[in-house]
C-alpha atoms as one frame of an Amber mdcrd trajectory, in Angstrom:
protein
  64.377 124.110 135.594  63.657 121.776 138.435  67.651 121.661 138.557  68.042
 124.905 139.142  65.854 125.222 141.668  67.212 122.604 143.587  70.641 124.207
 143.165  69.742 127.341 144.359  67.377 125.749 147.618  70.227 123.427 148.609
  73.092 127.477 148.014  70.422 128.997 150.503  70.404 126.651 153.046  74.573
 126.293 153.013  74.561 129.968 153.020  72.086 130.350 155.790  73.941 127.347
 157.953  77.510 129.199 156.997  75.273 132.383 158.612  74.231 130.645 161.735
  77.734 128.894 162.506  79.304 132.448 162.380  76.769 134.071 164.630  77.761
 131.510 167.517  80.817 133.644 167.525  83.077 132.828 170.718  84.484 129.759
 173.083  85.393 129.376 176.414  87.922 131.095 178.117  89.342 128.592 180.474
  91.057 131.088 182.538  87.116 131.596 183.372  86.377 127.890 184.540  85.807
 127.897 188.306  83.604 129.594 190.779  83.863 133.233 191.809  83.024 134.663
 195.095  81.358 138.132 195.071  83.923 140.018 196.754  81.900 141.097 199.902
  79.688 137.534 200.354  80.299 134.549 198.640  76.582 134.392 199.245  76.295
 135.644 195.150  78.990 133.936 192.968  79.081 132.613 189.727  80.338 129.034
 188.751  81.502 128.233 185.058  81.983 125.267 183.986  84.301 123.964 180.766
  81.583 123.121 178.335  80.183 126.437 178.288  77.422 125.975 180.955  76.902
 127.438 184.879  75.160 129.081 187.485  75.064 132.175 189.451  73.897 131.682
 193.100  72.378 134.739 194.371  71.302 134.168 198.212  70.117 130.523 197.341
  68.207 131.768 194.587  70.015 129.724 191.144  70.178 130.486 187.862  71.942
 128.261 185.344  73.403 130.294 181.899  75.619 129.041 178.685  78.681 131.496
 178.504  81.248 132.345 175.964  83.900 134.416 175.384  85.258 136.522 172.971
  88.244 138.769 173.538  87.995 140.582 177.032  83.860 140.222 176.452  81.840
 137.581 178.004  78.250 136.741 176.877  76.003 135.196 179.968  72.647 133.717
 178.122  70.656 132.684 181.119  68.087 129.971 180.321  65.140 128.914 181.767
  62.601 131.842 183.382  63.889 134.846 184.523  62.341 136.953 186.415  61.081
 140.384 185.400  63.568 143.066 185.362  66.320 141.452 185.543  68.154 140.667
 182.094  68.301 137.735 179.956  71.032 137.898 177.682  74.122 140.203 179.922
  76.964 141.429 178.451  80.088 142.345 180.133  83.850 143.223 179.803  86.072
 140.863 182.038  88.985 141.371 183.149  91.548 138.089 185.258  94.056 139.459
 187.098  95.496 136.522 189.621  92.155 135.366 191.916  90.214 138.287 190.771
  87.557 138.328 188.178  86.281 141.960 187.606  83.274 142.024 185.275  82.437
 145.580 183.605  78.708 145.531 182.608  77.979 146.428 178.819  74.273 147.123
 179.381  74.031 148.918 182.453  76.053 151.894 183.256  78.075 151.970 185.820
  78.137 148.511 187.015  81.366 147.005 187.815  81.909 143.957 189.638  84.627
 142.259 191.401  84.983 138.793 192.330  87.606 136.554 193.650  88.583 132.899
 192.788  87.322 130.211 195.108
């Protein structure tokens, strides 16, 4: 009986680690890996870096993120506080095209933004 019980503790835990290692789901598009001037002010841009970290620069104001990728969709986890409103987790659709960056926002309608390479 105790055998069995170990068995099945130690199947749960490979099954839940199997679960977690999946749910990570996406890398780094190094097409990405730069910084990106908003395309009116490079006042706002974005920098991504090639292990998966970076920053957006709004005004002076920083926020550092962990990115990945995942077909044309990009995953921006910010970390640290963010400030009410504004959204932890973003989603968007990206698009490279040359020295522009266009990001299509998954979570709020309407939101498209363009950005060129640095």
């Amino acid at each position: 009986m105790k055998r069995v019980l170990s068995f099945l503790l130690v199947s749960i835990l490979l099954v839940g680690v199997l679960a977690l290692t999946g749910c990570g789901g996406g890398s780094q598009d190094e097409n990405l890996v730069g910084t990106w001037d908003f395309e009116f002010s490079s006042e706002l841009h974005y920098v991504f870096n090639d292990d998966g970290t970076g920053h957006i620069n709004v005004f002076g104001e920083i926020a550092e993120f962990n990115w990945t990728t995942s077909g044309e969709q990009l995953r921006i986890n910010r970390t640290g506080t963010v400030p009410a409103g504004e959204i932890r987790n973003e989603r968007w659709n990206y698009t490279i095209d040359g020295r522009t960056l266009t990001m299509e926002s998954r979570q709020m309608d309407d939101t498209i933004l363009v950005f060129i390479r640095r």
